[in-house]
PALO-909601 format. One line per field, with one value per residue (C-alpha): x, y, z; residue number from 1. Coordinates in steps of 0.1 Angstrom, whole numbers. Example, Ala and Ser with C-alpha at 12.3 -4.5 7.8 and 13.67 -1.06 7.14 Angstrom:
BEGIN
x: 123 / 137
y: -45 / -11
z: 78 / 71
k: 1 / 2
! end
This chain:
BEGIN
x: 87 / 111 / 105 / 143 / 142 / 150 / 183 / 193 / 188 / 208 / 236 / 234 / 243 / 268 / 287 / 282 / 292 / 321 / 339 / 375 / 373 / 346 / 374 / 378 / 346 / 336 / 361 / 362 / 389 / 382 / 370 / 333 / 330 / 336 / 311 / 278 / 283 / 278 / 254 / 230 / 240 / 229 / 192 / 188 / 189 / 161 / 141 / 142 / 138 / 105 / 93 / 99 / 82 / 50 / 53 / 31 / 7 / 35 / 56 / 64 / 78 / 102 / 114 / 122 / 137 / 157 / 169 / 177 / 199 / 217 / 225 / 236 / 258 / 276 / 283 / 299 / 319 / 328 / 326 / 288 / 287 / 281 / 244 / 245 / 250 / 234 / 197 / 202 / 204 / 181 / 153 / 166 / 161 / 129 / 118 / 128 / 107 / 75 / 81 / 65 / 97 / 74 / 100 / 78 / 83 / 120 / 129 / 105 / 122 / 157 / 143 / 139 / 178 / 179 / 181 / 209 / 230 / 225 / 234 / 271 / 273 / 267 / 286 / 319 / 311 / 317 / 346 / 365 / 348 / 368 / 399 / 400 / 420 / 407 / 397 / 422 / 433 / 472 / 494 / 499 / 482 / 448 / 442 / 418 / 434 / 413 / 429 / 438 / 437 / 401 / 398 / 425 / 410 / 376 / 393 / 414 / 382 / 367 / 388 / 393 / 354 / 356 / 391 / 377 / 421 / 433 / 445 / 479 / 487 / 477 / 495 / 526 / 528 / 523 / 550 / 574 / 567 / 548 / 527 / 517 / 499 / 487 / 473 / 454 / 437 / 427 / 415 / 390 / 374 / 371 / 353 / 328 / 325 / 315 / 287 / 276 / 272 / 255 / 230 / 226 / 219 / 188 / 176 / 143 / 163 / 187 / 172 / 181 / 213 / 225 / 216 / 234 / 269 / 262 / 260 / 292 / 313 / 292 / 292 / 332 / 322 / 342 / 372 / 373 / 385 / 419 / 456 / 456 / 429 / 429 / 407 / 389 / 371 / 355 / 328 / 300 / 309 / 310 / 269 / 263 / 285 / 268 / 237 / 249 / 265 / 234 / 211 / 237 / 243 / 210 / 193 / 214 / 206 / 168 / 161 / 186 / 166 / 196 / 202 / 243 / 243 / 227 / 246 / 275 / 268 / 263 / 291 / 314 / 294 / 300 / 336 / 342 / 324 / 351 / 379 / 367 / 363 / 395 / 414 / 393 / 412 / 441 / 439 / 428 / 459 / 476 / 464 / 464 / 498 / 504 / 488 / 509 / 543 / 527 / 524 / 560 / 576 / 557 / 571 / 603 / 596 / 584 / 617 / 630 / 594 / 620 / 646 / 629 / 640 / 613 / 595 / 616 / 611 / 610 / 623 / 613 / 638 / 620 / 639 / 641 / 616 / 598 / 567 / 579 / 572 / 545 / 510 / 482 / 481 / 482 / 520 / 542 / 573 / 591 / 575 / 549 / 528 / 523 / 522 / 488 / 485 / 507 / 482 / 489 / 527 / 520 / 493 / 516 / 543 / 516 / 535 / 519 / 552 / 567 / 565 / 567 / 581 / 588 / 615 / 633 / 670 / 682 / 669 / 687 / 715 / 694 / 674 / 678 / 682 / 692 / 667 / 657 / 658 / 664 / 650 / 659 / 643 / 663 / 651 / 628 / 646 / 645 / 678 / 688 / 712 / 735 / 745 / 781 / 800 / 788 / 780 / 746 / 765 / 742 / 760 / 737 / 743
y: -853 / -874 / -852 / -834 / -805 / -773 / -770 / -803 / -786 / -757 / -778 / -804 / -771 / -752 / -788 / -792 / -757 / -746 / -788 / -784 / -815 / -795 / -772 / -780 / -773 / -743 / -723 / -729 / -752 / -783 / -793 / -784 / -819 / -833 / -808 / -814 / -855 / -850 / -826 / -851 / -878 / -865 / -858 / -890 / -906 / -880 / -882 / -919 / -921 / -903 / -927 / -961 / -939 / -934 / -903 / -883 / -895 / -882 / -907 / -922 / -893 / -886 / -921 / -908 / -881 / -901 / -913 / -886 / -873 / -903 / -900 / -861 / -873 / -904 / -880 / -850 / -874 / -912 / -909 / -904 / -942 / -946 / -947 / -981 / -999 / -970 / -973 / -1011 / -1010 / -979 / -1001 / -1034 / -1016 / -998 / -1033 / -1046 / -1013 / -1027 / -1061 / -1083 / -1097 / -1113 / -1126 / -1113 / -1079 / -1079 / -1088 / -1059 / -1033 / -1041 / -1043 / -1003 / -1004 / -1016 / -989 / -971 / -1001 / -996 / -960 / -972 / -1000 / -975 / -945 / -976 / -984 / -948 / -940 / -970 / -958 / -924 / -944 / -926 / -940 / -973 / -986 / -1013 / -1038 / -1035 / -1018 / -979 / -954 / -951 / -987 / -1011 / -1028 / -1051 / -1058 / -1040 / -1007 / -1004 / -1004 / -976 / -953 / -962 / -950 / -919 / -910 / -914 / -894 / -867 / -858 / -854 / -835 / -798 / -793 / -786 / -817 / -799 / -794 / -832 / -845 / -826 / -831 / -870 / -870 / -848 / -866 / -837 / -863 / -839 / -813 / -850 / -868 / -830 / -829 / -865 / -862 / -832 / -846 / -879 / -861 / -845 / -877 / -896 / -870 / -872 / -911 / -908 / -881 / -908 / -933 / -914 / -902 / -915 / -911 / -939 / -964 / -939 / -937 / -970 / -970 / -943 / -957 / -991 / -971 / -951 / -974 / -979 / -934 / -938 / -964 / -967 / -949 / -968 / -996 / -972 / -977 / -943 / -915 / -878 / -855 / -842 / -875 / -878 / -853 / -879 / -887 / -855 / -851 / -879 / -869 / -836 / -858 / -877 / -846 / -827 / -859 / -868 / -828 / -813 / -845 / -837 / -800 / -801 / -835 / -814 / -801 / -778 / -748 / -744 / -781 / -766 / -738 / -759 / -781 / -749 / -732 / -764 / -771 / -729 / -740 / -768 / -744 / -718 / -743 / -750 / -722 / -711 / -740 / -732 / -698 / -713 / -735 / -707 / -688 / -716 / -719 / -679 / -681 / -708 / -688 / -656 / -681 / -699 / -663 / -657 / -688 / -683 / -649 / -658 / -686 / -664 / -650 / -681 / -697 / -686 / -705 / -740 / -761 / -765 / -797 / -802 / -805 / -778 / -797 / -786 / -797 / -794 / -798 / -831 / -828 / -848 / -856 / -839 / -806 / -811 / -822 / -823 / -793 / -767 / -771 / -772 / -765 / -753 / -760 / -787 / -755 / -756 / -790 / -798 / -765 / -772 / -763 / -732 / -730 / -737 / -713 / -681 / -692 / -692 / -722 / -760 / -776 / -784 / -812 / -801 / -823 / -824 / -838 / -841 / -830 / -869 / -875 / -852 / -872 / -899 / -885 / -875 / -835 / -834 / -809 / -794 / -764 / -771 / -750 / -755 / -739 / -730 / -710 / -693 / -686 / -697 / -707 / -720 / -751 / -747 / -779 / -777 / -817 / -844 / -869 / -840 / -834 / -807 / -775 / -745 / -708
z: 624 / 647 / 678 / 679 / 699 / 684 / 708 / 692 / 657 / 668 / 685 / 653 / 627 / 653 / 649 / 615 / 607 / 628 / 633 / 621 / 605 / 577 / 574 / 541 / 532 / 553 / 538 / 502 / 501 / 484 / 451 / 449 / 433 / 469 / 486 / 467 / 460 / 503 / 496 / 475 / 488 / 521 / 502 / 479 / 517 / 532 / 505 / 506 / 542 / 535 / 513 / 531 / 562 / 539 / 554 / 526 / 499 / 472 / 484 / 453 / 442 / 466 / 457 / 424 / 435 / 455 / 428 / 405 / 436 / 437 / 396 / 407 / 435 / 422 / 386 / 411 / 432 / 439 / 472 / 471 / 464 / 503 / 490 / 480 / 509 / 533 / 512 / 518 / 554 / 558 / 537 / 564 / 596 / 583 / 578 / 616 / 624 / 614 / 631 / 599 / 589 / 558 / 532 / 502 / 520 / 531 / 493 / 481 / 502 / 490 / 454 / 462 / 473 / 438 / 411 / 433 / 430 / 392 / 391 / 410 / 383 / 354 / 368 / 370 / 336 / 320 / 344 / 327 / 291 / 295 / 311 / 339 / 373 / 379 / 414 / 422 / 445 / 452 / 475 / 461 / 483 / 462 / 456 / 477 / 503 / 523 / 556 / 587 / 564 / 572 / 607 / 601 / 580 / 604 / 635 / 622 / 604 / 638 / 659 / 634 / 635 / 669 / 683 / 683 / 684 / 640 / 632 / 617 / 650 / 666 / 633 / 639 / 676 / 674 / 645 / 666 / 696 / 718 / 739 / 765 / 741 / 727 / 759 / 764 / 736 / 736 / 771 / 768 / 735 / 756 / 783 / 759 / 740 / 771 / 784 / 751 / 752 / 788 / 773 / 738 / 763 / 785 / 753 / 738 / 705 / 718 / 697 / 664 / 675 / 679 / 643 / 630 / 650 / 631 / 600 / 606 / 586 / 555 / 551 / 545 / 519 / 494 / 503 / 539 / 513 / 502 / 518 / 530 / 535 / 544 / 564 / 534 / 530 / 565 / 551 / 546 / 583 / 597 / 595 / 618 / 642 / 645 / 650 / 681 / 698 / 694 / 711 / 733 / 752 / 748 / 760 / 794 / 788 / 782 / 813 / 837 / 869 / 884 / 866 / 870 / 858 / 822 / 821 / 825 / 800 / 777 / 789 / 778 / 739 / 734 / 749 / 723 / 694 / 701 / 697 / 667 / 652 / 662 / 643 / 616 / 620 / 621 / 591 / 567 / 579 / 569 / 536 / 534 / 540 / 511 / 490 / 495 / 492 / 457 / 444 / 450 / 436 / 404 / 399 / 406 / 377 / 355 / 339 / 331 / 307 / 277 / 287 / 290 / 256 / 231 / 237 / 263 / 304 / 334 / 365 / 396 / 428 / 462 / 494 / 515 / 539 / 558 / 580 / 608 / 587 / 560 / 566 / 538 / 520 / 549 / 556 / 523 / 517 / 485 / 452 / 467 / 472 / 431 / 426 / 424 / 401 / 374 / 345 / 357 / 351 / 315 / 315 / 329 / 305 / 273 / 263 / 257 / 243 / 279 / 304 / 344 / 363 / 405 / 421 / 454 / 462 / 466 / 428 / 407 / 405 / 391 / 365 / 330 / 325 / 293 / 271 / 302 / 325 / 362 / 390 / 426 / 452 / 486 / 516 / 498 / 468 / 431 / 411 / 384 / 380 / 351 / 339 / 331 / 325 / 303 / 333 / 342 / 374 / 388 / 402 / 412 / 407
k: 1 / 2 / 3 / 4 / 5 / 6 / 7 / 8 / 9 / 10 / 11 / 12 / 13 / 14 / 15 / 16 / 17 / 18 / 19 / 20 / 21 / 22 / 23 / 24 / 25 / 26 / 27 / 28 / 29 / 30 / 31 / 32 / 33 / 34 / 35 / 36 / 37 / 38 / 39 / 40 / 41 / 42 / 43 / 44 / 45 / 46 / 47 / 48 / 49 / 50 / 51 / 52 / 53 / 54 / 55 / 56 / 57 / 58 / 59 / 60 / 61 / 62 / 63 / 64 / 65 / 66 / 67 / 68 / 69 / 70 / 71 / 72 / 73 / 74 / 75 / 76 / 77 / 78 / 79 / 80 / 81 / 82 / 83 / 84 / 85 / 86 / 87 / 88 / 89 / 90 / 91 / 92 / 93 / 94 / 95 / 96 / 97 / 98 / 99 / 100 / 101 / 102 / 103 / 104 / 105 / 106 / 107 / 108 / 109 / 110 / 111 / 112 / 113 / 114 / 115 / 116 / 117 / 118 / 119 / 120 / 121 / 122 / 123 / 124 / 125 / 126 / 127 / 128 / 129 / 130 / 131 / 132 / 133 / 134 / 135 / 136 / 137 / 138 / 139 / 140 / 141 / 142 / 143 / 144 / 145 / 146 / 147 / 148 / 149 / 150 / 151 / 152 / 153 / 154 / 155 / 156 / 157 / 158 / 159 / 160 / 161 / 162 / 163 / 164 / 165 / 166 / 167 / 168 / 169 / 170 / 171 / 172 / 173 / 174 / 175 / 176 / 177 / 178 / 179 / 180 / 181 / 182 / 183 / 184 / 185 / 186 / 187 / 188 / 189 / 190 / 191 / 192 / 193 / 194 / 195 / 196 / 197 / 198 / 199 / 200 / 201 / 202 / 203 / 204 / 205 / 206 / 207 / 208 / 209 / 210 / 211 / 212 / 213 / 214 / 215 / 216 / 217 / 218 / 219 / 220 / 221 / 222 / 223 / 224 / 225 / 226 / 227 / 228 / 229 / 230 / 231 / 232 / 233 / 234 / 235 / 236 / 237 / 238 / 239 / 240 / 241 / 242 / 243 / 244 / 245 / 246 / 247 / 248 / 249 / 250 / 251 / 252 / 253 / 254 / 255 / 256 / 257 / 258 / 259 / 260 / 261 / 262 / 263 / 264 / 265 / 266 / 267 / 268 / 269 / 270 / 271 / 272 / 273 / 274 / 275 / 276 / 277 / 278 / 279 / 280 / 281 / 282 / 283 / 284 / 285 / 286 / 287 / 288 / 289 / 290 / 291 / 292 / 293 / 294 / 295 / 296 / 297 / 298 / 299 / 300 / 301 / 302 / 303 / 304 / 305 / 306 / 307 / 308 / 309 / 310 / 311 / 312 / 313 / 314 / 315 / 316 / 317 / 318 / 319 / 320 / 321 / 322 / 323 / 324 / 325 / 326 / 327 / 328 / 329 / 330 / 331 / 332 / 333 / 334 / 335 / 336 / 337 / 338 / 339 / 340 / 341 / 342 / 343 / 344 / 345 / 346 / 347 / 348 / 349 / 350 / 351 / 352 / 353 / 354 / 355 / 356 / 357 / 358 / 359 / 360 / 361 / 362 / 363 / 364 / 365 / 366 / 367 / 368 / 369 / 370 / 371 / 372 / 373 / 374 / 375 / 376 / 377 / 378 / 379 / 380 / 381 / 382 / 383 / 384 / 385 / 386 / 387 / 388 / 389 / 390 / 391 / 392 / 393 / 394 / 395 / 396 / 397
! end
């Protein structure tokens, strides 16, 4: 209905499907939680999109819908909360559309953003009924910080959508200092990024897109507000990206008169696909890999679930590390690969009447071990650390 081509469809879900950055997603990695709040957020905005348009006599039932998809998305995810200030500005600019500018009309239309402002409200409301982690204001990693944190998140956000390179690999060579394999990388996803932009620009869907780069901020919404973010959270980006990439090159594509200049074009979108999918590749053989070392270290724990001390603690020392060597959760080292998975220590060892805690090498000496079992784990090997003076001085097997 808004004249796309069916290139630009294709192009739009080759993105979409095979970016990097939706590694995550693609292959199964992330909590499904953060899939589908993307998922219907994605269609509370369509379907409300469709009614402002007046597009169908039903119209008034895809704004119910609208919001029923809204209640879905918010209850899977917080993240989906980018609906609140996205229907706002949706319902504004489909108001400048029209050119009435009546007061009476502009306060009508946001009086539909309404009832999704309501559904964020409520959904806050029960999170702090069942006490669970409270959005704050403060310097720790998840809280809300509200200064130059935002333009931050904004531009890594930014840049991760669009490096076809795995970001394990950009993160570790910025942190260890590889600026060639950098300054390459960088380069070629400029180059696309500017043809793109000249296509946007010649495109008679120009006017759409200036919209959607307005609107890029408000999809990170709320977690664009957090100290520190990770890849997994530019998902609700990642779509419009796809959108601009697919105007942008097959704009170029389809209004190109010489045939080697469209089967250039071609040749270098199939080019940037392919890199894609190969650090898709790369990052499931990452987390393949993970996999096959988590296995391991709970086996090797396994014999020792009978010596932890009832109602007592199983310590876990990891390694010092540092960035130069971890990122996310595709590089870990030691037992940060079963961190996050802790339920299932207690659930191999058939035991409930044990606390699992993780430390690092540097802490040990600092920490109370009394009533507990100690596990260190060193080059890829489990030991125990018997415990031998009254001072807890730590000596290994």
């Amino acid at each position: 209905r808004n004249g796309f081509s069916r290139l630009s469809s294709i192009m739009a879900f080759g993105v979409m499907a095979l970016s990097q950055a939706n590694s995550y997603a693609i292959s199964s990695l992330d909590t499904f939680s953060q899939i589908t709040s993307t998922l219907f957020g994605y269609s509370c905005l369509v379907f409300y999109s469709v009614y402002l348009n007046k597009q169908t006599r039903s119209g008034h039932w895809f704004y119910l819908f609208s919001i029923l998809l809204s209640v879905i998305a918010i209850l899977c995810k917080e993240n989906a909360m980018f609906i609140v200030p996205t229907t706002l500005t949706i319902a504004l600019f489909s108001e400048i559309k029209t050119y009435s500018h009546k007061p009476a009309k502009i306060f009508a239309l946001i009086i539909t953003a309404a009832p999704f402002l309501i559904v964020s409200v409520a959904f806050m409301v029960l999170r702090k009924h069942l006490n669970l982690m409270p959005a704050e204001i403060g310097p720790g990693k998840f809280n809300i910080g509200l200064g130059f944190n935002i333009l931050k998140n904004f531009t890594i956000s930014v840049i991760q959508s669009i490096l076809p390179h795995s970001s394990v690999s950009v993160y570790l060579d910025i942190t260890n200092k590889r600026w060639i394999n950098v300054a390459m990388v960088f380069l070629l996803s400029a180059i696309l990024a500017a043809i793109a932009i000249r296509g946007i620009i010649n495109s008679k869907h120009k006017k759409l897109s200036f919209v959607i780069i307005l609107m890029l901020p408000l999809f990170l919404f709320p977690v664009i507000l957090l100290n520190e973010i990770n890849e997994l959270y530019i998902y609700n980006m990642t779509p419009l990206f796809a959108v601009l990439l697919s105007i942008g090159l097959s704009q170029l594509i389809e209004c190109s008169g010489k045939q080697f200049r469209k089967s250039g074009l071609m040749v270098l979108f199939c080019a940037f696909l392919f890199w894609n999918s190969v650090s898709v590749f790369n990052k499931c053989k990452l987390m393949n890999k993970n996999g096959i070392e988590s296995e391991s270290i709970h086996r090797q724990i396994e014999p020792y679930y009978s010596q932890i001390p009832y109602d007592g603690n199983l310590i876990l020392v990891n390694p010092n590390t540092s960035s130069k060597t971890e990122y996310s959760i595709f590089k870990r080292t030691g037992f940060r690969q079963i961190q996050f998975g802790a339920i299932e220590l207690v659930r191999r060892s058939r035991r409930s009447d044990f606390h699992v805690r993780f430390v690092i090498e540097q802490e040990l000496d600092t920490i109370n071990i009394s009533n507990s079992l100690v596990l260190r784990y060193r080059d890829g090997m489990v030991h125990k650390v018997n415990l031998y003076d009254k001072a807890g001085t730590a000596v290994s097997n």
